[in-house]
C-alpha positions as CSV (number, residue, x, y, z in Angstrom):
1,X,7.1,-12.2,-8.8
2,X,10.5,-12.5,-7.8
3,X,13.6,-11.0,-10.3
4,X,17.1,-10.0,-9.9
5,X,18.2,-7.5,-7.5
6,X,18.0,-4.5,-9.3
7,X,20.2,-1.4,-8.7
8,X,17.3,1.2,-9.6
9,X,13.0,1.4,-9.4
10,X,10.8,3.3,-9.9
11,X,8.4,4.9,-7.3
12,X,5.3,5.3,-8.3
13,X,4.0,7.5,-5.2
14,X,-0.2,7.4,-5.4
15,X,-2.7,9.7,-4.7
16,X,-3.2,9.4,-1.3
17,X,0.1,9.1,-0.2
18,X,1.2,12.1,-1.6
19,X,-2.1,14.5,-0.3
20,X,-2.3,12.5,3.1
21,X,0.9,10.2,3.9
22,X,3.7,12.2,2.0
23,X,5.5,10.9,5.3
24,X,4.4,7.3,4.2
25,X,6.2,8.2,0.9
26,X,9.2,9.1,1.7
27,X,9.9,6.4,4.7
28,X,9.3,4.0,1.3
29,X,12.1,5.5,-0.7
30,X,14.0,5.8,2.2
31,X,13.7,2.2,2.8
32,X,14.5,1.4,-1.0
33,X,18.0,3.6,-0.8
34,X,19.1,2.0,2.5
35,X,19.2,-0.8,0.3
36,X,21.5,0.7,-2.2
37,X,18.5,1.0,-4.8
38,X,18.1,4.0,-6.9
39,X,15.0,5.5,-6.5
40,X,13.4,7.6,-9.6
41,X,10.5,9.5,-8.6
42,X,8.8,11.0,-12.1
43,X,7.4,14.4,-11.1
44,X,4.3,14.4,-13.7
45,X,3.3,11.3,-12.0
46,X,-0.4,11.1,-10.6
47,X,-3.2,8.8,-10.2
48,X,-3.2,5.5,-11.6
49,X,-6.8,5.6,-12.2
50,X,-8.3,3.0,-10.4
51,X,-11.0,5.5,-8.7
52,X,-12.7,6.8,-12.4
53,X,-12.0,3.0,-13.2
54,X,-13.9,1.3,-10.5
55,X,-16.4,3.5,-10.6
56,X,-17.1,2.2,-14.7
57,X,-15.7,5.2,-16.1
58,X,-13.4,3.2,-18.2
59,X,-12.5,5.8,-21.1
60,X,-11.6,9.1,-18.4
61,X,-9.7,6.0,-16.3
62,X,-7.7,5.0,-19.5
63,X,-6.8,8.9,-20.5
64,X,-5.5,8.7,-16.6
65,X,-4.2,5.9,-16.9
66,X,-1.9,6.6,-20.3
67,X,0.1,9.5,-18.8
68,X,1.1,7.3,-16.1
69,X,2.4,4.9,-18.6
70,X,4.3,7.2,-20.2
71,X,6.0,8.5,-16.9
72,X,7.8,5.0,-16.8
73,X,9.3,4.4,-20.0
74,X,12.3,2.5,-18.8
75,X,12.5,-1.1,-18.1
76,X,13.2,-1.1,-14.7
77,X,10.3,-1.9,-12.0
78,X,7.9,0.1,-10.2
79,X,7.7,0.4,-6.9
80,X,3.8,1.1,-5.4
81,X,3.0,1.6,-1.7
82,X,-0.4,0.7,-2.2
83,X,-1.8,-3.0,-2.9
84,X,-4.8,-1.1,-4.4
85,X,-3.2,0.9,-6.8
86,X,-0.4,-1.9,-7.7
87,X,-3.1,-4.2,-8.3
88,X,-4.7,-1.8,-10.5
89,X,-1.9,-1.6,-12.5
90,X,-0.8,-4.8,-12.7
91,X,-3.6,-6.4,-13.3
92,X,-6.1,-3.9,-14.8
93,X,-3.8,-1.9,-17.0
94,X,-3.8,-5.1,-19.6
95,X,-7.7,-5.5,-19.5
96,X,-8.4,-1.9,-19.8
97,X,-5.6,-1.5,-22.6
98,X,-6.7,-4.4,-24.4
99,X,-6.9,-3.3,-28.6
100,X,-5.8,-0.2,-27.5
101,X,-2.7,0.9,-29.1
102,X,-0.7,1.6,-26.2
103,X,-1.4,-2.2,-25.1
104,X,2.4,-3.4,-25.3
105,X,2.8,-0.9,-23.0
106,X,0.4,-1.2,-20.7
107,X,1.0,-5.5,-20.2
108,X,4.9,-4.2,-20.2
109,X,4.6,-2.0,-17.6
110,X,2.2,-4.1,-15.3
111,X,4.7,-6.9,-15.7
112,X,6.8,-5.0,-14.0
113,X,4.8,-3.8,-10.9
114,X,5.5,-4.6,-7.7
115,X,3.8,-3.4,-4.0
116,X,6.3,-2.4,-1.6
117,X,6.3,-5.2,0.6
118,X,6.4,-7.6,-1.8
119,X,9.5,-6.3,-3.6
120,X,11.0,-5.5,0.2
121,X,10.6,-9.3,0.6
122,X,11.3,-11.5,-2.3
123,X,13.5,-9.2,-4.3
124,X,15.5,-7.5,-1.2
125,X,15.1,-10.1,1.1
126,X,15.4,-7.2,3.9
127,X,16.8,-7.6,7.2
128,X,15.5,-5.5,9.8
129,X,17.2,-4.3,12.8
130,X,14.2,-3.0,15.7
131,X,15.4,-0.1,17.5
132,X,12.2,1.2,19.2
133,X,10.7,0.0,22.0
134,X,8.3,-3.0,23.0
135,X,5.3,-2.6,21.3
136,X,2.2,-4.8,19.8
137,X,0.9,-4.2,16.6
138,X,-1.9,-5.3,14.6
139,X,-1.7,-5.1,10.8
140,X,-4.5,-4.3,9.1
141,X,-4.4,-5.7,4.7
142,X,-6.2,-4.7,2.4
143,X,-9.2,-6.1,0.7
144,X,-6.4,-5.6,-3.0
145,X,-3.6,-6.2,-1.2
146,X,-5.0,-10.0,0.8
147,X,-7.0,-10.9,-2.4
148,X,-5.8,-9.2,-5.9
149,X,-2.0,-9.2,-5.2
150,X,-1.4,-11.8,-2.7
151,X,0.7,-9.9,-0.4
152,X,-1.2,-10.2,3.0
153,X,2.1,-12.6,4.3
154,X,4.5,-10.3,2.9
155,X,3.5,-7.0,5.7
156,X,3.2,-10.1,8.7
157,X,6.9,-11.1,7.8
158,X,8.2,-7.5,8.0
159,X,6.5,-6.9,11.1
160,X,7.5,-10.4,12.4
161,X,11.1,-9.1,11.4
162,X,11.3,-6.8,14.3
163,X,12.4,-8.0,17.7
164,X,10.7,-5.6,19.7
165,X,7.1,-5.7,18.1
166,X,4.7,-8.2,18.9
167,X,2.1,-9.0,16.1
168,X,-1.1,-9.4,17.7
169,X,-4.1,-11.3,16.0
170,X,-7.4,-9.4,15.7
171,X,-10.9,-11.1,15.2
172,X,-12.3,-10.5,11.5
173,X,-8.2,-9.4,10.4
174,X,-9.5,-10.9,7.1
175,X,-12.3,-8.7,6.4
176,X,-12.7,-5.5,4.7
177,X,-12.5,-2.5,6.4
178,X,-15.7,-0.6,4.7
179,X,-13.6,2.2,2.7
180,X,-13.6,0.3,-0.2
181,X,-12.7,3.8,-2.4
182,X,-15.8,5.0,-3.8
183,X,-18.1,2.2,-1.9
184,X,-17.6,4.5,1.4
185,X,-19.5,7.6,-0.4
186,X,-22.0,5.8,-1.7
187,X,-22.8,3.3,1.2
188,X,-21.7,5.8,4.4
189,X,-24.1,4.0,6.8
190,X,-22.4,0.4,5.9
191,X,-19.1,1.5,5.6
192,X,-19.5,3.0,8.9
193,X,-20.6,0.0,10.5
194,X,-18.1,-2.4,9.0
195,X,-15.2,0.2,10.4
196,X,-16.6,0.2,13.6
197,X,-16.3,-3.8,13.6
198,X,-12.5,-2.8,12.6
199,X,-11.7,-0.6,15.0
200,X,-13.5,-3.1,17.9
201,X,-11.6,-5.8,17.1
202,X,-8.4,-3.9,16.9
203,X,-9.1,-2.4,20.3
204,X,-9.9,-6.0,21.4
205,X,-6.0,-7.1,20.6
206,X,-4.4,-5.2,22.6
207,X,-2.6,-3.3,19.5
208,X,-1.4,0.2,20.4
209,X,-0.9,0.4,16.7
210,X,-2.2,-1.1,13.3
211,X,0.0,-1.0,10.2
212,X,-1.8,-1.8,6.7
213,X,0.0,-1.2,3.0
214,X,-2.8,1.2,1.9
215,X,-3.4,4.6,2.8
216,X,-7.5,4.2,1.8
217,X,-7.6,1.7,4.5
218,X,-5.2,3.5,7.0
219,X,-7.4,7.0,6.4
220,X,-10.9,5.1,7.4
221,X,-9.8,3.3,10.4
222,X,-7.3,6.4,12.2
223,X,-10.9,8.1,11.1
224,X,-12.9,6.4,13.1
225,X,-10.3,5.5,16.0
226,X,-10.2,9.5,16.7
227,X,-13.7,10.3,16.6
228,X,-13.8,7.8,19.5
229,X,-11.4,9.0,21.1
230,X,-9.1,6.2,20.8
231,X,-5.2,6.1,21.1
232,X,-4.7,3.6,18.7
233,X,-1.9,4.9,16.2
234,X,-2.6,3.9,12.6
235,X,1.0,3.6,9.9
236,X,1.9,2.7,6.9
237,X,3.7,-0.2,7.2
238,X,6.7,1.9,5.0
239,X,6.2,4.8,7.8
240,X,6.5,2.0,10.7
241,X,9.3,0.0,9.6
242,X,11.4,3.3,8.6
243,X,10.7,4.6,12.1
244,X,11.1,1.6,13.9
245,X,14.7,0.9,12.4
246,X,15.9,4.4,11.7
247,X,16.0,5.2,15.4
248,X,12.4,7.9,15.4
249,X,9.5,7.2,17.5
């Protein structure tokens, strides 16, 4: 969705972000005021849902789901560092509001949704400027981010953006990690396996770090990397680009 540059979002900062990645969090809105945007950060925010939601508990995912409609009442958009939980919202939030009477609201809201890359790209149209070293990357999208939102170009063109990164191809970069939310409790033994095929073909590039746009993801593979004993770093992309252009390694 592309719109007019706006001069104020939204951040709508996600569960695991805030418990795991608050750094994640932050580098976002950090990237967003560089920009001259406005950032509004509702405190009462929290989850969007999407766990009680995928897991068929539709009526505790809608009570979830209704205070965070009411957090964004005005009609600017909403920024979401997380394909998974943008995707839940956008395109969930109208099907699980449907005869419901906060539906106006939900369809309003999710019209106005947008994951961070994706706004960062064709609503900024950012320019990056690399000041860290030479490094090669492998980027890592998510199953919500490649296949609900359509977003998996927009992380390869901000990565792409930087001079000094080169963006290295793994096998399988299509394929799902295994964390897969609640999928990763209830099938440990093949989400284990499907990280490990991750984590060997990210190895196998060359990457001395992956990037991906969800913390889920991001949380399984670093996971796995150091119980192996692997120095593979694993960002958020919002964390990477922030510290690749603001001068931090």
């Amino acid at each position: 969705m592309t719109i007019d540059r706006p001069t104020a979002v939204y951040y709508f900062g996600t569960c695991l972000v805030d418990l795991f990645y608050p750094r994640a969090g932050i580098a976002g809105m950090e990237l967003l005021r560089r920009e001259g945007i406005r950032v509004v950060f509702p405190q009462a925010q929290s989850c969007c849902g999407q766990p009680a939601y995928n897991a068929g508990f539709r009526d505790e995912a809608r009570t979830v789901a209704a205070k965070q409609i009411a957090c964004f009442p005005e009609y600017i958009p909403v920024i979401v560092p997380s394909g998974s939980c943008a995707g839940m919202i956008r395109h969930h939030y109208p099907r699980l509001f449907s005869g419901h009477p906060l539906q106006a609201e939900a369809s309003a809201l999710a019209a106005r949704v947008y994951e961070l890359t994706e706004f960062l790209v064709d609503v900024l149209d950012v320019r990056l400027a690399d000041l860290g070293p030479p490094v090669k990357a492998a980027i890592h999208t998510s199953c919500s981010a490649r296949r609900e939102m359509g977003v998996a170009g927009h992380i390869d063109q901000l990565v792409d953006n930087l001079n000094n990164v080169s963006r290295v191809e793994q096998h399988h970069a299509t394929e799902c990690c295994g964390f897969g939310g609640t999928f990763a409790v209830k099938q440990p033994e093949v989400s284990a396996a499907m990280v490990r095929d991750k984590c060997d073909a990210i190895r196998d590039s060359g990457a001395a770090v992956v990037v991906s746009q969800d913390c889920g993801c991001l949380m399984n593979i670093a996971g796995a990397f150091d119980k192996n004993g692997d120095g593979v770093r694993s960002l958020h992309i919002a964390e990477f680009l922030w510290e690749r252009t603001h001068g931090h390694e």
